[in-house]
Each structure stands twice: as structure tokens, then as C-alpha cells.
Gaussian input, Z-matrix of N, CA and C with variables (Angstrom, degrees):
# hf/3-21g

backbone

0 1
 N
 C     1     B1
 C     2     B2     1     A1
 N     3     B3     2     A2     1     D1
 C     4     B4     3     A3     2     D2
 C     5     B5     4     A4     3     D3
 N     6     B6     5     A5     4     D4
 C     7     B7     6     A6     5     D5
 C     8     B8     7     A7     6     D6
 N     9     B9     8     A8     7     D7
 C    10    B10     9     A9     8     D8
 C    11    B11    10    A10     9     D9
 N    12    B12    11    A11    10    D10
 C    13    B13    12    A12    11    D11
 C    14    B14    13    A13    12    D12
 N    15    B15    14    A14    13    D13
 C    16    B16    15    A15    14    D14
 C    17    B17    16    A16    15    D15
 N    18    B18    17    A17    16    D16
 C    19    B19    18    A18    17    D17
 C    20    B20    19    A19    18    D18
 N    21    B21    20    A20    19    D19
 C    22    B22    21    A21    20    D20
 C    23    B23    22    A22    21    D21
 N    24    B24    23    A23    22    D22
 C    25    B25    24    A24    23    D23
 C    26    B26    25    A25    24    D24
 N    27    B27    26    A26    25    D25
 C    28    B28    27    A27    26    D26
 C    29    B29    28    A28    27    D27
 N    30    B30    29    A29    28    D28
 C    31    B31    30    A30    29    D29
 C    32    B32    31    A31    30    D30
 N    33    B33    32    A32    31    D31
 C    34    B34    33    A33    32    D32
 C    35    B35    34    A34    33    D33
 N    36    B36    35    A35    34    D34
 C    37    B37    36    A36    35    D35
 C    38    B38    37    A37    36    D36
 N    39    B39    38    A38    37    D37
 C    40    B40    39    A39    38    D38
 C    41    B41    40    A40    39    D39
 N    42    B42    41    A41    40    D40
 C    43    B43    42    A42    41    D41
 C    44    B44    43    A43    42    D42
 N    45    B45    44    A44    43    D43
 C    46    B46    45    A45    44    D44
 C    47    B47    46    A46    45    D45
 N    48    B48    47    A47    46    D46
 C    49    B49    48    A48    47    D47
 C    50    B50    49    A49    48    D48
 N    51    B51    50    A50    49    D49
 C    52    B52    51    A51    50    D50
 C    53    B53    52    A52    51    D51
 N    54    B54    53    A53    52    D52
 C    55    B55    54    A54    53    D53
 C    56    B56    55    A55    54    D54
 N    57    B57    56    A56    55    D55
 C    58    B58    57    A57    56    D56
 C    59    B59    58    A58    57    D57
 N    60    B60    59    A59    58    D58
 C    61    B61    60    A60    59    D59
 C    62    B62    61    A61    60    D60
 N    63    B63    62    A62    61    D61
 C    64    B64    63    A63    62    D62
 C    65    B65    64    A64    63    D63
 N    66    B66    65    A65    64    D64
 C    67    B67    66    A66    65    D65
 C    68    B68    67    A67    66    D66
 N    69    B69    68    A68    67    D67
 C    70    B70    69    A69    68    D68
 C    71    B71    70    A70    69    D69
 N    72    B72    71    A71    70    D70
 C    73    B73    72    A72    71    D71
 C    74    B74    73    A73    72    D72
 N    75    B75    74    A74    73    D73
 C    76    B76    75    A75    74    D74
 C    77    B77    76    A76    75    D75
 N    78    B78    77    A77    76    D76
 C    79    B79    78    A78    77    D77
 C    80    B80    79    A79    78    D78
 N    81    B81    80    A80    79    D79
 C    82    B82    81    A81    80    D80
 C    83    B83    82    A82    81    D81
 N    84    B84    83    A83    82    D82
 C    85    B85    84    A84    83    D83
 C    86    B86    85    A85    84    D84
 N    87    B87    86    A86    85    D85
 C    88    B88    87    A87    86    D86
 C    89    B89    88    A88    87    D87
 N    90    B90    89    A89    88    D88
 C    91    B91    90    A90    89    D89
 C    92    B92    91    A91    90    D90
 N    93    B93    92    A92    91    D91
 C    94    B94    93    A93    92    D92
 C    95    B95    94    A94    93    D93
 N    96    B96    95    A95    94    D94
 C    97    B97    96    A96    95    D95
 C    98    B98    97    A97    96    D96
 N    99    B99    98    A98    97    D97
 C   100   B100    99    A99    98    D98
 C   101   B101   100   A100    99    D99
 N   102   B102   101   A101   100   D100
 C   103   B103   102   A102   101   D101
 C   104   B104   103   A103   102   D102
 N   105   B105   104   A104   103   D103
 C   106   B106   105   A105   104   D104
 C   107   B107   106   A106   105   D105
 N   108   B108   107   A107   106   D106
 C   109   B109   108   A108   107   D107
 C   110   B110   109   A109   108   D108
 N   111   B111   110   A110   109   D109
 C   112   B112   111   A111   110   D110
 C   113   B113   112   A112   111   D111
 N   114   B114   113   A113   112   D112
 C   115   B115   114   A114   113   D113
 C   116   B116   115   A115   114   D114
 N   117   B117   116   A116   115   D115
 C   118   B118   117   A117   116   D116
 C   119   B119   118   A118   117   D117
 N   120   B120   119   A119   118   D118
 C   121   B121   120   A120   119   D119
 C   122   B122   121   A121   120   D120
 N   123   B123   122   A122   121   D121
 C   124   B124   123   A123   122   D122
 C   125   B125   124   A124   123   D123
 N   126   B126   125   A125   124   D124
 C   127   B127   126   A126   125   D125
 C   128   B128   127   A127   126   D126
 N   129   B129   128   A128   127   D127
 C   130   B130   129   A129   128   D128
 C   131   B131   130   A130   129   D129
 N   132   B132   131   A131   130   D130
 C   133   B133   132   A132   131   D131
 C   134   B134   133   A133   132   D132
 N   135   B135   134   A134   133   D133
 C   136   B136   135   A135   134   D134
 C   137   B137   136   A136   135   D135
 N   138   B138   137   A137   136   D136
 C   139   B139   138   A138   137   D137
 C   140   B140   139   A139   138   D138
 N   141   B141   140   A140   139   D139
 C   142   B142   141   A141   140   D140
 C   143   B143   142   A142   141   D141
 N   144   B144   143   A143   142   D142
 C   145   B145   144   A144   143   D143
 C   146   B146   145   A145   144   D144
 N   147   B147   146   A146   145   D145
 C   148   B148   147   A147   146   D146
 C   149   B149   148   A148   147   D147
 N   150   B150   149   A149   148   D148
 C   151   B151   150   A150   149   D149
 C   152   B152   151   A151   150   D150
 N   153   B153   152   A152   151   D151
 C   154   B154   153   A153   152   D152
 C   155   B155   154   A154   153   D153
 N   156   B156   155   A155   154   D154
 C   157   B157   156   A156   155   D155
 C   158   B158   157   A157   156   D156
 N   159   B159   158   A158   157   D157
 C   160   B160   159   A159   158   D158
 C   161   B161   160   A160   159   D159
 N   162   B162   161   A161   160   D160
 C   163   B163   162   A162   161   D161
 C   164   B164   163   A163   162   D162
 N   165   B165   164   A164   163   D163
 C   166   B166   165   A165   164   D164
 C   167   B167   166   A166   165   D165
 N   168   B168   167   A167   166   D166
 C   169   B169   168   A168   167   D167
 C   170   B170   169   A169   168   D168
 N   171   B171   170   A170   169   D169
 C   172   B172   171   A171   170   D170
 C   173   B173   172   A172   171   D171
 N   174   B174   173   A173   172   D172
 C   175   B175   174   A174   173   D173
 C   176   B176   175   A175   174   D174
 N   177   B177   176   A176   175   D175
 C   178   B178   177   A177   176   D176
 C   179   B179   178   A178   177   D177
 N   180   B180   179   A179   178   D178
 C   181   B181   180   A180   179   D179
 C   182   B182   181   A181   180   D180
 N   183   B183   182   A182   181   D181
 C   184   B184   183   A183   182   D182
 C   185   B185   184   A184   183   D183
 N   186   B186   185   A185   184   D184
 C   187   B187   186   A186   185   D185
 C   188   B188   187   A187   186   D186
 N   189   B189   188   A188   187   D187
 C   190   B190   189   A189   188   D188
 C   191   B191   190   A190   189   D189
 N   192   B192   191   A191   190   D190
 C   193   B193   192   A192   191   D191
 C   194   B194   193   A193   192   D192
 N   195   B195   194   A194   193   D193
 C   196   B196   195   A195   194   D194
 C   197   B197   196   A196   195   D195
 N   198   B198   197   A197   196   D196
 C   199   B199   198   A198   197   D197
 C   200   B200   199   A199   198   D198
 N   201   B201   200   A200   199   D199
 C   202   B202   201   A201   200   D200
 C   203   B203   202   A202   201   D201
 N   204   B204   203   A203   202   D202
 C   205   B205   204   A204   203   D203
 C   206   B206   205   A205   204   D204
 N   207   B207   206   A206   205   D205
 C   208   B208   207   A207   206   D206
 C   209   B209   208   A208   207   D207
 N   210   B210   209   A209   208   D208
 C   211   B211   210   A210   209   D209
 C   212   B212   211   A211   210   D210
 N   213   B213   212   A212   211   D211
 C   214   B214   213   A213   212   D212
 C   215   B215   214   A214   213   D213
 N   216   B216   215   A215   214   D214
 C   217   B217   216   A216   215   D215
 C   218   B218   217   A217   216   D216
 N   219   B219   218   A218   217   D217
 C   220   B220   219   A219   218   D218
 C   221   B221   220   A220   219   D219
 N   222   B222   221   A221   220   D220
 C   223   B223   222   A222   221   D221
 C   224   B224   223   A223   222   D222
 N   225   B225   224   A224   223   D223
 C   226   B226   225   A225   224   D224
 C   227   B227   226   A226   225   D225
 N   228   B228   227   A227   226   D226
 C   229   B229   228   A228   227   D227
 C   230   B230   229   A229   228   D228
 N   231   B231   230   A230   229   D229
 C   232   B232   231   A231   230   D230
 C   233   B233   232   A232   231   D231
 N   234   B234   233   A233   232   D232
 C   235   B235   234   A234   233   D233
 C   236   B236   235   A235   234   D234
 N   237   B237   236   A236   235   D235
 C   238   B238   237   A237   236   D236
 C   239   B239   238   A238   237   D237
 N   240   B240   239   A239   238   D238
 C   241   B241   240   A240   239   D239
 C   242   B242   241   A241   240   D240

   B1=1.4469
   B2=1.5229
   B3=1.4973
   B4=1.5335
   B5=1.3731
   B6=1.5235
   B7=1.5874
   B8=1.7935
   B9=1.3572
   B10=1.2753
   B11=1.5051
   B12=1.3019
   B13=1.6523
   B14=1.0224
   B15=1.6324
   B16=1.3365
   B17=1.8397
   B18=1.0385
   B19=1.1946
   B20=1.9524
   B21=1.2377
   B22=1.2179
   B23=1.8075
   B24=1.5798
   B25=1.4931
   B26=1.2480
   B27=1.2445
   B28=1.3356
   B29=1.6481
   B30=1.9397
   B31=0.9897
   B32=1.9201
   B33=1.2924
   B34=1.5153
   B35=1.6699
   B36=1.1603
   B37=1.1532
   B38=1.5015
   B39=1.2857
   B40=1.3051
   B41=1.9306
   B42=1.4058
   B43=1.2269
   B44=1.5271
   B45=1.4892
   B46=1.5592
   B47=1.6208
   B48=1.6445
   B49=1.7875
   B50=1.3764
   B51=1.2150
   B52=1.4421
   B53=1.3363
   B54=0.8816
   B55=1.7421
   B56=1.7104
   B57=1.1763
   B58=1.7155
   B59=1.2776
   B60=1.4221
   B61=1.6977
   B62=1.5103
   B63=1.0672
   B64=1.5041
   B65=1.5190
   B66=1.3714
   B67=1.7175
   B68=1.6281
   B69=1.0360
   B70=1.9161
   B71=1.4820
   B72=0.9894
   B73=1.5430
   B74=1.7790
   B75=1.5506
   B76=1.2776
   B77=1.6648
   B78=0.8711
   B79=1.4109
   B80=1.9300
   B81=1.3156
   B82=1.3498
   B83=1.4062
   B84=1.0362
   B85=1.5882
   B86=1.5778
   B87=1.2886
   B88=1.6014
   B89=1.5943
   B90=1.2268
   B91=1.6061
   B92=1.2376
   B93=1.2535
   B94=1.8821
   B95=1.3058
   B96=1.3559
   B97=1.2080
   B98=1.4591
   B99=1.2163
   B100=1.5637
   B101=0.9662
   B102=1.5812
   B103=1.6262
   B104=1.7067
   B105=1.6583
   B106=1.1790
   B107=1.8848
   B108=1.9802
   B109=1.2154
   B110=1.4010
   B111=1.6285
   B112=1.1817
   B113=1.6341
   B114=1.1157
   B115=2.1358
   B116=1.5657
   B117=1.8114
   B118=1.1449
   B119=1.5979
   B120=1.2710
   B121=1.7305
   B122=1.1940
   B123=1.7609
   B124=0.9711
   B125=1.5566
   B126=1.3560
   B127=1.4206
   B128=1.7922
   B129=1.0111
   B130=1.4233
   B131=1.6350
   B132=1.2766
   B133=1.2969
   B134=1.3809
   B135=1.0118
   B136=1.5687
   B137=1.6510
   B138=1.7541
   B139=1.2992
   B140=1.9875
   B141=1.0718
   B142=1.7773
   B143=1.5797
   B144=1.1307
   B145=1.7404
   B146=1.3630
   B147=1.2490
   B148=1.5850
   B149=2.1046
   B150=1.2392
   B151=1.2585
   B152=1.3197
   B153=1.4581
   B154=1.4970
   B155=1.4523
   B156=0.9351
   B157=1.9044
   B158=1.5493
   B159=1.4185
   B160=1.2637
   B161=1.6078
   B162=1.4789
   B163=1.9177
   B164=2.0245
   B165=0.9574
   B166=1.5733
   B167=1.2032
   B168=0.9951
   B169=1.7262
   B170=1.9108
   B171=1.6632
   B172=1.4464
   B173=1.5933
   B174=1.5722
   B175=1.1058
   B176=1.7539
   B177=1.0953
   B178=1.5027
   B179=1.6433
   B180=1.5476
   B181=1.6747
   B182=1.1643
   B183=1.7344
   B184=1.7605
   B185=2.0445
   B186=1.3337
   B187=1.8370
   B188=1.5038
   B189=1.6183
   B190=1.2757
   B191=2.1878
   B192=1.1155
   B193=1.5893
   B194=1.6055
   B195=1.0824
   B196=1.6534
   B197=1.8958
   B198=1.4624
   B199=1.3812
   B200=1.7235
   B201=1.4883
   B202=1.8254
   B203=0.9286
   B204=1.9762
   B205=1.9988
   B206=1.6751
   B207=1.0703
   B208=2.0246
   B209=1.6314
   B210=1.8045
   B211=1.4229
   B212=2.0406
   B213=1.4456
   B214=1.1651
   B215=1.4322
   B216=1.1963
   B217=1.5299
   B218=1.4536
   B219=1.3224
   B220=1.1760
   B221=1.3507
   B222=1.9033
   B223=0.8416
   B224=1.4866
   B225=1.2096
   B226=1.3156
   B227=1.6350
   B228=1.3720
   B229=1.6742
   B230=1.4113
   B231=1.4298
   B232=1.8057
   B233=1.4017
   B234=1.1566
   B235=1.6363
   B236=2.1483
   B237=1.1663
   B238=1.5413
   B239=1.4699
   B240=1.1876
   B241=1.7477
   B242=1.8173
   A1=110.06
   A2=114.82
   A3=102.01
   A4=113.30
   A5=117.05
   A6=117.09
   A7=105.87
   A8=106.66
   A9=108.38
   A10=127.31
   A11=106.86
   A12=114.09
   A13=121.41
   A14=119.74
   A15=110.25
   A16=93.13
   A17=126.92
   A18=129.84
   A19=112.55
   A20=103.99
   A21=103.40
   A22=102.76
   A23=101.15
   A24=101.26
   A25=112.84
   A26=112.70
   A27=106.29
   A28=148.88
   A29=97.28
   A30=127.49
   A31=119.75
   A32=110.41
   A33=134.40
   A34=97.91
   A35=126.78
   A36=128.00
   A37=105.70
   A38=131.64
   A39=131.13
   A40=113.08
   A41=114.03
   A42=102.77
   A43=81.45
   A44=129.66
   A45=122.90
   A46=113.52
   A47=116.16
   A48=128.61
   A49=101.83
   A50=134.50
   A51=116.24
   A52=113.02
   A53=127.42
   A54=135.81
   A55=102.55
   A56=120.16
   A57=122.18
   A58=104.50
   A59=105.52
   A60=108.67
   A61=114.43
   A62=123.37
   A63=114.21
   A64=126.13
   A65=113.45
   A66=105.09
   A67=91.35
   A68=124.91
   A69=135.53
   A70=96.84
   A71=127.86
   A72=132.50
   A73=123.43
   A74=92.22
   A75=123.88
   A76=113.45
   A77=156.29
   A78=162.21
   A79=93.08
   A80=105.14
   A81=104.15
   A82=132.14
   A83=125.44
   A84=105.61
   A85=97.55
   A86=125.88
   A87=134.30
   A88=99.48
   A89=123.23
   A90=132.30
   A91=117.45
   A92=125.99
   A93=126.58
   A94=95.41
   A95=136.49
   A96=110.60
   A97=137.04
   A98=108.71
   A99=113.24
   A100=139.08
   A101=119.73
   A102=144.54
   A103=104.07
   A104=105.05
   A105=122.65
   A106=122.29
   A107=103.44
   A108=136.34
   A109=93.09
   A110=144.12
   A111=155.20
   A112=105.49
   A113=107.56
   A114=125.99
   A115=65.94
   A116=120.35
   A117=118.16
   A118=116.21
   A119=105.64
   A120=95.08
   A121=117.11
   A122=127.49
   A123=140.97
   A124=102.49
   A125=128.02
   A126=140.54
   A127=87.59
   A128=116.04
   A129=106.60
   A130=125.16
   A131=111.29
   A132=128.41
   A133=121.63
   A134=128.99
   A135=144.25
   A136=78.02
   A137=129.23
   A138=148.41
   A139=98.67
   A140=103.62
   A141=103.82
   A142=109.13
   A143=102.76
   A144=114.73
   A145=93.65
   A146=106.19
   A147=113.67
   A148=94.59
   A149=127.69
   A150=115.94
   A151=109.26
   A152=127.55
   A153=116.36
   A154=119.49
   A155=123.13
   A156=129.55
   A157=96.19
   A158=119.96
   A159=127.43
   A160=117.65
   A161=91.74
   A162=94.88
   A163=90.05
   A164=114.99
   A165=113.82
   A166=110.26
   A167=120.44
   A168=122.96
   A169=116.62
   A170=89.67
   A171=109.19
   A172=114.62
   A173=131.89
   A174=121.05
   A175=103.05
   A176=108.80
   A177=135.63
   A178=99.34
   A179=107.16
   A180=128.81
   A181=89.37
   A182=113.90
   A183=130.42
   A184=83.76
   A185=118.41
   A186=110.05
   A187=115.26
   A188=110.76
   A189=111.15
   A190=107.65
   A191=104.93
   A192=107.32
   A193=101.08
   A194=115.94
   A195=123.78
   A196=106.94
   A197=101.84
   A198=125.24
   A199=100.91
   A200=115.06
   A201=122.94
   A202=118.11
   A203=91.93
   A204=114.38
   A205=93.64
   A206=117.51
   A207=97.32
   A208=84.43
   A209=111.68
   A210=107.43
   A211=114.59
   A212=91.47
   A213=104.74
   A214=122.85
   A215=125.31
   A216=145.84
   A217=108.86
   A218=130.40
   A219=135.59
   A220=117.38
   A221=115.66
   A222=80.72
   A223=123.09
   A224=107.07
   A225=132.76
   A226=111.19
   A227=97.35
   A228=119.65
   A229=104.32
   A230=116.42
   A231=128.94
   A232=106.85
   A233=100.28
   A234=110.68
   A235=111.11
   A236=96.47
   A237=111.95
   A238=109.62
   A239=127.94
   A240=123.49
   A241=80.10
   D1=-39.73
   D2=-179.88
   D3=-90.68
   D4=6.84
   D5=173.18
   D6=-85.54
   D7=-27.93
   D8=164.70
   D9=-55.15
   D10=-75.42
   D11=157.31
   D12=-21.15
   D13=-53.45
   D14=-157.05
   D15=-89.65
   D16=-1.89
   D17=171.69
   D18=-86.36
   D19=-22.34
   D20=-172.44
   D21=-82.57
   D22=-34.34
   D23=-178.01
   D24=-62.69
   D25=-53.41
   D26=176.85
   D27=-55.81
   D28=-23.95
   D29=150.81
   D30=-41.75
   D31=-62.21
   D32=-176.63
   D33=-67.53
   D34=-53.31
   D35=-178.40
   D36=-56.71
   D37=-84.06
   D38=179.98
   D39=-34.56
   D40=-34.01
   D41=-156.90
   D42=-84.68
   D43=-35.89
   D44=-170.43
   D45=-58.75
   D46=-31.33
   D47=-176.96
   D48=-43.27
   D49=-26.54
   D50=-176.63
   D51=-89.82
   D52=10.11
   D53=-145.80
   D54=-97.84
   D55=129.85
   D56=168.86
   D57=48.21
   D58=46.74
   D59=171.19
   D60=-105.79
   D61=117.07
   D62=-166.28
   D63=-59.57
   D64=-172.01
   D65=175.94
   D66=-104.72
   D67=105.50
   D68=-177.31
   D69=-85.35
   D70=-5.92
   D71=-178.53
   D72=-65.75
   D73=-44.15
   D74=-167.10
   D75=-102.14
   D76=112.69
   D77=-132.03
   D78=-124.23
   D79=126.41
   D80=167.65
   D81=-64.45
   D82=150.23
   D83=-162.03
   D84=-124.37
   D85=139.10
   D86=-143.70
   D87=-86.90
   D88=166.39
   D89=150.82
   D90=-35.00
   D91=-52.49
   D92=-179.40
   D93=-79.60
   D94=-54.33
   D95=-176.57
   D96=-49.73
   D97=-41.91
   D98=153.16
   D99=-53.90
   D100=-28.51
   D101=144.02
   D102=-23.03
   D103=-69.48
   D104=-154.87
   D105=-78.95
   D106=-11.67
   D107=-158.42
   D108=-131.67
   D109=65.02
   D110=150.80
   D111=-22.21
   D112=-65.82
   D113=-155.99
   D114=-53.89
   D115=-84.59
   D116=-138.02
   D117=-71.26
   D118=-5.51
   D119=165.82
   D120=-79.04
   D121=-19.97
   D122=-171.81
   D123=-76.66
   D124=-45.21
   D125=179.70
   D126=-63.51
   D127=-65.37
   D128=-153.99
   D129=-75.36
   D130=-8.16
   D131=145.74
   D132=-62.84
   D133=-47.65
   D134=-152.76
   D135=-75.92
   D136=-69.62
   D137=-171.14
   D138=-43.44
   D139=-53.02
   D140=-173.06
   D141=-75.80
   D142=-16.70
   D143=175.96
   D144=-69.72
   D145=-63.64
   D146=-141.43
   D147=-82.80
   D148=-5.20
   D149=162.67
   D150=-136.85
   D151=47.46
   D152=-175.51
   D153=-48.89
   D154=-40.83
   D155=169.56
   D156=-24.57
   D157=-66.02
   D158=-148.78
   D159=-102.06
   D160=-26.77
   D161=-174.17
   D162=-128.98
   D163=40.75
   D164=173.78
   D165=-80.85
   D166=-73.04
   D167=-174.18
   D168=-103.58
   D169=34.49
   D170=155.17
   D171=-25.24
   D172=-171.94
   D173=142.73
   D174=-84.21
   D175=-38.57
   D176=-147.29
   D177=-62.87
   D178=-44.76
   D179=-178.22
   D180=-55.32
   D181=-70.55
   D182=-140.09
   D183=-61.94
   D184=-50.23
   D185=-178.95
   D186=-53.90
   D187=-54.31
   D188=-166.51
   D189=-62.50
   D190=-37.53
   D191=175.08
   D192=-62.20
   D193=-44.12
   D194=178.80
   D195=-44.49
   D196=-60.99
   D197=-165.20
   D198=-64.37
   D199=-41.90
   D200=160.89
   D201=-12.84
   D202=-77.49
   D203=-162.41
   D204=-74.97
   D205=-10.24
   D206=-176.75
   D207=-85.17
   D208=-60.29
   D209=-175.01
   D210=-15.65
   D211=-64.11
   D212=-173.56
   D213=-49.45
   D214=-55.06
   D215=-173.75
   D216=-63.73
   D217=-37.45
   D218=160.08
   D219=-53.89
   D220=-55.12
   D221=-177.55
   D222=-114.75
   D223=66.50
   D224=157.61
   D225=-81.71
   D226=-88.90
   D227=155.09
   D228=-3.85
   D229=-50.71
   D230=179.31
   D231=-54.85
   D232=-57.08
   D233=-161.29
   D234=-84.41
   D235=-10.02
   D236=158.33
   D237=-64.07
   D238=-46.30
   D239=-128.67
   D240=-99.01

């Protein structure tokens, strides 16, 4: 019985190791940078739209929505002057 258990833990353990492991591959990309990268804020919005469940409160989402409202406010500010 405890060769079982201890087989079951280990079982659960290994299958849990992949779990809430990030993508380390991909480097988050900041608020100004998206500022400065129009196309790709535009791609990367369209991407957090189109799976919010999964890429909503990204870091990448939470910047590119960030990078929007400045988008936006500027060019307001633009259309003032």
C-alpha cells in the first residue's frame, strides 16, 4: 500500500512539472516599445483580442493595451496643436 502511494505521488508530481511554466523564450516587450513598433502593437492586440482566456493578462497584452491609451492620448494632443 505505501509502494503504491509513493508511486502515485510521484506520478502527480511529474505530470504537475509542466504546469504554469512560462514561455522564457520570448522576452516581454515594454510600453514604449510598442509605442515605437505600431505594425506590432497592432498584431499583438488583434492576438490578445482574439484569445483573451489565454493571452489576456499576458505581460505583453497588459503593455500593448498600455501602449493604445498613450497611442491614443498623443494623438489627440496631435490633433489639438
Amino acid at each position: 500500500m505505501r509502494l503504491r502511494a509513493s508511486i502515485l505521488l510521484i506520478a502527480v508530481a511529474a505530470a504537475l512539472t509542466g504546469c504554469n511554466e512560462s514561455d522564457t523564450t520570448q522576452q516581454t516587450k515594454t510600453v514604449s516599445w510598442f509605442f515605437e513598433h505600431r505594425d506590432e502593437l497592432q498584431a499583438t492586440l488583434k492576438a490578445c483580442r482574439d484569445n483573451p482566456g489565454e493571452r489576456g493578462n499576458t505581460p505583453d497584452c497588459v503593455n500593448a493595451n498600455e501602449a493604445r491609451n498613450k497611442v491614443t492620448i498623443q494623438e489627440m494632443k496631435d490633433a489639438l496643436k
